[in-house]
N, C-alpha and C positions, 0 to 999 in steps of 0.2 A: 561548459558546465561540468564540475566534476562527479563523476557517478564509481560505484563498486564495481571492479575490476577482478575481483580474484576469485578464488574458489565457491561457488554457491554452498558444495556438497562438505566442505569443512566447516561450512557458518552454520549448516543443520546439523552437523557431527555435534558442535559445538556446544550449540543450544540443548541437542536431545530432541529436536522434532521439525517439521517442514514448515520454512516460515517464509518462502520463496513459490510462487504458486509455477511450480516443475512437476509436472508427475514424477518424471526421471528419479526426480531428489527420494520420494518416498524409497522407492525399492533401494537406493543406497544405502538410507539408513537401515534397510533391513538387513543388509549383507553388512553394514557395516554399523554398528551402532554405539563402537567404542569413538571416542573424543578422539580428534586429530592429533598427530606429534608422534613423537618417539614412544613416550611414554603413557599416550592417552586408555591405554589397556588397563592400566594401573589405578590403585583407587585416590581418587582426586580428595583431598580435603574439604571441609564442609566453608565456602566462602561465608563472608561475614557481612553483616549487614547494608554495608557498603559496596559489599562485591555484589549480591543481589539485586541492591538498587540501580547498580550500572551496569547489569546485566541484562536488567529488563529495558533500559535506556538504550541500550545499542540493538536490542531485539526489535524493538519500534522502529531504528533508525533503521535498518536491514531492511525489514516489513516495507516498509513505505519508501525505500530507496532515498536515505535526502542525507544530506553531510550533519555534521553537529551545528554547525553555524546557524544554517536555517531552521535546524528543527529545536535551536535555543529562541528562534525569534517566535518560532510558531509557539513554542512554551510561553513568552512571556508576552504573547497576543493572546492565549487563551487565558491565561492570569489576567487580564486586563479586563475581561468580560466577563458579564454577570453568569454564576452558574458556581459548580462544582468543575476548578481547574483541570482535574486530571479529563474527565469527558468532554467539556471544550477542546482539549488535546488531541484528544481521539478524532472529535466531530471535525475539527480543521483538517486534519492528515484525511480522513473520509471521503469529506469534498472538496479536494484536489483534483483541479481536473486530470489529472491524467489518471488519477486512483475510480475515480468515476467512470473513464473512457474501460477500463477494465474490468468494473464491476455491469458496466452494461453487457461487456461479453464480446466487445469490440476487438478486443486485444488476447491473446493466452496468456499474458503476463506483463506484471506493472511496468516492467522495462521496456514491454513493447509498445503498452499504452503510452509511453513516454517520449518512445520515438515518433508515434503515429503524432504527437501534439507539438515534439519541438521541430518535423518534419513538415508542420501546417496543413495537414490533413484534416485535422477537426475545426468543426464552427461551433462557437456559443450564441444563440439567437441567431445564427444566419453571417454572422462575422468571424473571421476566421483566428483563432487563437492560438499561438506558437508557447502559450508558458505552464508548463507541467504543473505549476505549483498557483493556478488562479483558483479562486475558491469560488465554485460554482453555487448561486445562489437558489433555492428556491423557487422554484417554475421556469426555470433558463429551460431553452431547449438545445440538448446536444446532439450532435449529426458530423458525420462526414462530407467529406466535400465528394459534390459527384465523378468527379473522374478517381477518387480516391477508392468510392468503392469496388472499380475494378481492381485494385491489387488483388494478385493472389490470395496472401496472407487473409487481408480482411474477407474476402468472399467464404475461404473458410471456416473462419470464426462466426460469420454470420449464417454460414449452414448450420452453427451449434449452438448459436446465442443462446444462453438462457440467464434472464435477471435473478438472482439469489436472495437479495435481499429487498425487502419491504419497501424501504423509501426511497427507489427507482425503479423507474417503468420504462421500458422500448418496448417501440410497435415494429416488429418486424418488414412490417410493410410498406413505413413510410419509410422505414428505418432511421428513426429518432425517437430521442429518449428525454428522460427530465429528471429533474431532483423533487419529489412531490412533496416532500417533509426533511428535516435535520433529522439525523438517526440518533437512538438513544442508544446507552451501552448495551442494552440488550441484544439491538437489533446489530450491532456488530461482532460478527464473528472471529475476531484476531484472539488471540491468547495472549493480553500484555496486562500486565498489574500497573495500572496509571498511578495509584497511590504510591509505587516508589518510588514511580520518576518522578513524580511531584515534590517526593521527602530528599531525592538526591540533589532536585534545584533550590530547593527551599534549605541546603546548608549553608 
């Protein structure tokens, strides 16, 4: 599966803000908060309407780790569905499982939640699921598999778990979790303007 490779702390140069959940990353942009390159000190021109809309387009794709291919197919599954395009966008990238395994607090970051699910670590309903990108529905129940929980890594994250947003819940105790609702744009805290990557697919 192909995944991003290169610099985190340039793709937040980039943007102007932490879109990679690193702590790390924040303090770089405070020491560094000029754009990457030779010349990123310098003052950058005002992109055009087009550059914004494919800037926020590749800020989503970063955000959620996925290539353009699939997050072209996610685009025109959430156009396919009843609603407001850009939020079905959202809600699909949301309830990814691997985006979930990390919103439960599973993982310190989507990349890891990612390894823990194509490593087969995680179960949906008690079956074990290897694909980053299944869209967990509604009352599933998510959990690790028991030998899984001794890893290191996870034992950590689970001495820190805390669920952030609204429409997931884990029980530290049994240590499983669920999707109790579809989240609305409110309830999601990413920083992406869906209406332009809407108006950049819709040229």
């Amino acid at each position: 599966m192909a995944r991003f490779t290169g610099s985190r702390s340039k793709i937040c140069r980039r943007f102007g803000e932490v879109i990679f959940a690193n702590a790390g990353l924040g303090k770089i942009l405070d020491r560094r908060p000029n754009r990457p390159g030779q010349h990123g000190g310098k003052r950058v021109r005002k992109l055009s309407e087009y550059g914004e809309q494919l800037k926020e387009k590749q800020k989503a794709r970063y955000i959620y780790g996925m290539m353009e291919k699939q997050f072209r197919l996610f685009f025109e599954r959430a156009k396919a569905m009843q609603g407001i395009t850009g939020e079905n966008l959202l809600r699909l990238c949301e309830t990814r499982l691997d985006n979930v395994v990390f919103r439960m607090g599973l993982a310190p970051t989507r990349a890891a939640a990612r390894q823990l699910v194509t490593h087969r670590h995680v179960t949906v309903d008690g079956k074990v699921c290897g694909i980053p990108s299944y869209i967990v529905r509604v009352g599933e129940t998510i959990s690790l598999r028991e030998k899984s929980l001794k890893l290191v890594a996870v034992e950590q994250c689970l001495a820190h778990s805390k669920v952030t947003v609204s429409w997931l819940t884990f029980d530290s105790t049994t240590k499983q979790g669920s999707l109790t609702s579809l989240p609305t744009r409110e309830e999601i805290p990413e920083n992406i303007d869906v209406q332009a990557i809407v108006e950049l697919y819709s040229r």
